[in-house]
C-alpha positions in Angstrom: 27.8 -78.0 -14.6 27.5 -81.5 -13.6 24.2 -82.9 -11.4 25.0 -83.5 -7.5 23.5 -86.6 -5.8 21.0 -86.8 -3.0 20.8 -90.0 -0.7 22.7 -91.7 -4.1 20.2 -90.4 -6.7 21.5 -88.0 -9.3 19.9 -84.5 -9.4 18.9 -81.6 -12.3 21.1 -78.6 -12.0 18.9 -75.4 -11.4 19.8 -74.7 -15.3 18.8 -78.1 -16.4 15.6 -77.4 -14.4 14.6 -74.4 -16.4 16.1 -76.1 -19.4 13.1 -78.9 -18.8 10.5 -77.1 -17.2 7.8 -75.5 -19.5 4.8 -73.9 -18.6 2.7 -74.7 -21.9 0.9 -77.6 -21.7 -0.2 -77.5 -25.7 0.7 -75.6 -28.7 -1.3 -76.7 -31.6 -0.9 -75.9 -35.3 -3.7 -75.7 -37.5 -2.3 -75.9 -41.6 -4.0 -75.2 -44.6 -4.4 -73.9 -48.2 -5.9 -70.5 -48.5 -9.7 -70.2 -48.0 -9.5 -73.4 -45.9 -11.9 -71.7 -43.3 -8.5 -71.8 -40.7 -9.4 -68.3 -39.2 -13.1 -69.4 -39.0 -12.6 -72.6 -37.2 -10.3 -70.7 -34.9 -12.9 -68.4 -34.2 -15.1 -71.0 -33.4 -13.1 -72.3 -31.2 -12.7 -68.5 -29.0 -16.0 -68.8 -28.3 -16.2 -72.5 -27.4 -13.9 -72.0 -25.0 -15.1 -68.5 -23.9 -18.9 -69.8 -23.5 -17.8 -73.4 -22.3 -20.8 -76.2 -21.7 -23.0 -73.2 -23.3 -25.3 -74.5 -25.8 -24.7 -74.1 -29.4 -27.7 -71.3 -29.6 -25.8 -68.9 -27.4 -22.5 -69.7 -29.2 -24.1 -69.3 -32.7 -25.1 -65.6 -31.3 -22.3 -64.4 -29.6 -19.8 -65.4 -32.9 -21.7 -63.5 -35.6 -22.3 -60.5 -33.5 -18.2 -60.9 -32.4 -17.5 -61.1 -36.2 -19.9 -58.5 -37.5 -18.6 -55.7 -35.1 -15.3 -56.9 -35.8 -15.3 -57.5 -39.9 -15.3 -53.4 -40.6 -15.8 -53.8 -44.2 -14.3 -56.9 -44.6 -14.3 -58.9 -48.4 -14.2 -62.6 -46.9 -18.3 -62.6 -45.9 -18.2 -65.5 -44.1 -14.7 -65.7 -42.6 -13.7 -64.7 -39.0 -11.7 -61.5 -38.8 -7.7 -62.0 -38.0 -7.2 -61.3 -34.9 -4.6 -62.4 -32.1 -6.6 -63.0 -28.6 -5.6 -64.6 -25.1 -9.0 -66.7 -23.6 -8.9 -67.3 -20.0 -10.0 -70.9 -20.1 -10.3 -73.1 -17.0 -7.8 -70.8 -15.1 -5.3 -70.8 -17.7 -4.8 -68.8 -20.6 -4.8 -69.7 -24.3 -3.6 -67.8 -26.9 -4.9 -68.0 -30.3 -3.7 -66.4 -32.9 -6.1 -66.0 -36.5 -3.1 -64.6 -38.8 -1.3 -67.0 -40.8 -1.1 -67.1 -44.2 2.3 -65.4 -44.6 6.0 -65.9 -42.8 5.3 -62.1 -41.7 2.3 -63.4 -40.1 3.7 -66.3 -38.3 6.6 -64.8 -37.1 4.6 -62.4 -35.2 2.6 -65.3 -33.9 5.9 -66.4 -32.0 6.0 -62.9 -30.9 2.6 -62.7 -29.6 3.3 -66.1 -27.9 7.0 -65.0 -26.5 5.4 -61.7 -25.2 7.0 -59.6 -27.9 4.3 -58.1 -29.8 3.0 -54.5 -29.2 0.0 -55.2 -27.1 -2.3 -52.9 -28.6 -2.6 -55.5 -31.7 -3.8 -58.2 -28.9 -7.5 -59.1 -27.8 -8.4 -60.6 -24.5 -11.9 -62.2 -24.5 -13.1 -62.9 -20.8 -16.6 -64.1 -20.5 -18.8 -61.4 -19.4 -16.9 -58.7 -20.0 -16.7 -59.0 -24.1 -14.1 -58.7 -26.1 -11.6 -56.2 -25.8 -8.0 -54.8 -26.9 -5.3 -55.1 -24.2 -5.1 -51.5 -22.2 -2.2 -49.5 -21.3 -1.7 -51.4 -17.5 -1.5 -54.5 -19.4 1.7 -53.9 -21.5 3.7 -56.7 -19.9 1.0 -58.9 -20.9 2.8 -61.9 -20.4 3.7 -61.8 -17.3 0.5 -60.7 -16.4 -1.3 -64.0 -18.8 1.2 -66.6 -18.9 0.1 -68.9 -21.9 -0.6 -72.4 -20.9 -1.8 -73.1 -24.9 -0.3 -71.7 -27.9 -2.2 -71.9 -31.2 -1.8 -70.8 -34.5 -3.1 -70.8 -38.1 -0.2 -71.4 -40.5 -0.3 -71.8 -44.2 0.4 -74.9 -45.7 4.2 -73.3 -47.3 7.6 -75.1 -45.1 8.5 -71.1 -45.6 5.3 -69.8 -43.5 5.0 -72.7 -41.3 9.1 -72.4 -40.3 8.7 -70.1 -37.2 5.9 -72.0 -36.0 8.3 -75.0 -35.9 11.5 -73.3 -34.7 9.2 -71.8 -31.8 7.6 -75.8 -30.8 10.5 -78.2 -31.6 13.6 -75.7 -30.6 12.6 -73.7 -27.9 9.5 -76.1 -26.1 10.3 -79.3 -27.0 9.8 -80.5 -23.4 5.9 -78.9 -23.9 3.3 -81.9 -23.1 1.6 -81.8 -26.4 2.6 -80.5 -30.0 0.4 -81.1 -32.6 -0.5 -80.1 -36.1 -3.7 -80.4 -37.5 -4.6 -80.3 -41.2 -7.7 -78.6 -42.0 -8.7 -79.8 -46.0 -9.8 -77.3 -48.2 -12.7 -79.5 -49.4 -15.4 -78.6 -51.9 -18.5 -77.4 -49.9 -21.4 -76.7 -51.3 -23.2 -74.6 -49.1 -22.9 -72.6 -46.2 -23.9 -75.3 -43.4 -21.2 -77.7 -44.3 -18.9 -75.4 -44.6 -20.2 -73.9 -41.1 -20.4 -77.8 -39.2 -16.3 -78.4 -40.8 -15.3 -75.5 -38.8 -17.2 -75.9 -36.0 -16.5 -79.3 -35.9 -12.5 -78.9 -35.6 -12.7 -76.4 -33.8 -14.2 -78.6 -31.4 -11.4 -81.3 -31.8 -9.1 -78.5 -31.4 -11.4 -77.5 -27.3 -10.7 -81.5 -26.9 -7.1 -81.5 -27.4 -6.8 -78.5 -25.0 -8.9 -79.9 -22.6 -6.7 -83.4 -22.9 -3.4 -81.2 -22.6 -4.8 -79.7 -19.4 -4.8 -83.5 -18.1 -0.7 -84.3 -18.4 1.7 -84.0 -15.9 5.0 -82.4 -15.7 7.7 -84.8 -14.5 
């Protein structure tokens, strides 16, 4: 199908249109080695974004009683639990997905992105209201929480992190911002440093959403 001109200026086809036009604004990668702390910064970053401009008090309160009731026995003491959520954030949603140290793992990351996932393995976390499983009205979840931010953990394996890629540079390559970000396995010596590394990207990681937020579509 060829473009038609208006007043002399050549125009998208409808199809090109919706070949262009993308609704995320970021998706962002976060690789590592195992035991990185990947899930913990992640987890950081829920409630960063669920308790915005909060102060770090609150924050600090909210996460270990989030990852207590959540842990259910388990081994990794001072890891977030796994767990795929969508955060309402600044009237968009942002899903975050924990899993992703296996290609199992990421490939159901694309699902949860695409909409494809059973949605009683998905969280929502709205401030105030706590965080919860999705509910039986919300099985279309995507068309009921269109994700403006995608964001994954991913193993640093080209085998794990290959969905991940098919699903940023194939099928949203017109999205504003892609970005991976390496997260070094580096050797901490106590709990605090490893506690201010996570929180600390995880806070880069609020920045770059908040920058995505920011760009225009042409």
């Amino acid at each position: 199908m060829t473009s038609r001109k208006i007043n002399g200026v050549p125009q998208l086809s409808v199809i090109k249109k919706k070949l262009y036009a993308d609704s995320l604004k970021s998706i962002l990668y976060l690789y590592g080695q195992h035991d990185a702390g990947k899930s913990t910064t992640l987890g950081w970053l829920i409630f960063y974004l669920v308790y915005d401009n909060s102060n770090e008090t609150l924050i600090d309160e909210q996460f270990n009683y989030w990852k207590n009731k959540l842990k259910k026995g388990n081994k990794k003491k001072d890891s977030f639990p796994d767990i795929r959520v969508i955060v309402p954030y600044k009237g968009k949603y942002v899903y975050i997905a924990l899993h992703g140290d296996s290609l199992e793992a990421t490939e159901a990351n694309v699902f949860f992105f695409e909409g494809r996932l059973l949605y009683n393995n998905i969280y929502i976390f709205e401030h105030g209201l706590g965080l919860r499983k999705l509910n039986d009205s919300e099985k279309d979840y995507y068309e009921t929480y269109t994700p403006a931010v995608c964001i994954s953990a991913s193993f640093y394996d080209r085998l794990v992190e290959e969905p991940l890629c098919y699903f940023s540079e194939k099928k949203h390559f017109s999205t504003c911002m892609a970005s991976w970000l390496h997260l070094p396995k580096t050797a901490e010596k106590g709990e605090e440093q490893v506690k201010k590394k996570c929180k600390d990207y995880a806070k880069l990681l609020k920045k770059l959403i908040d920058e995505s937020f920011t760009l225009i579509f042409v």
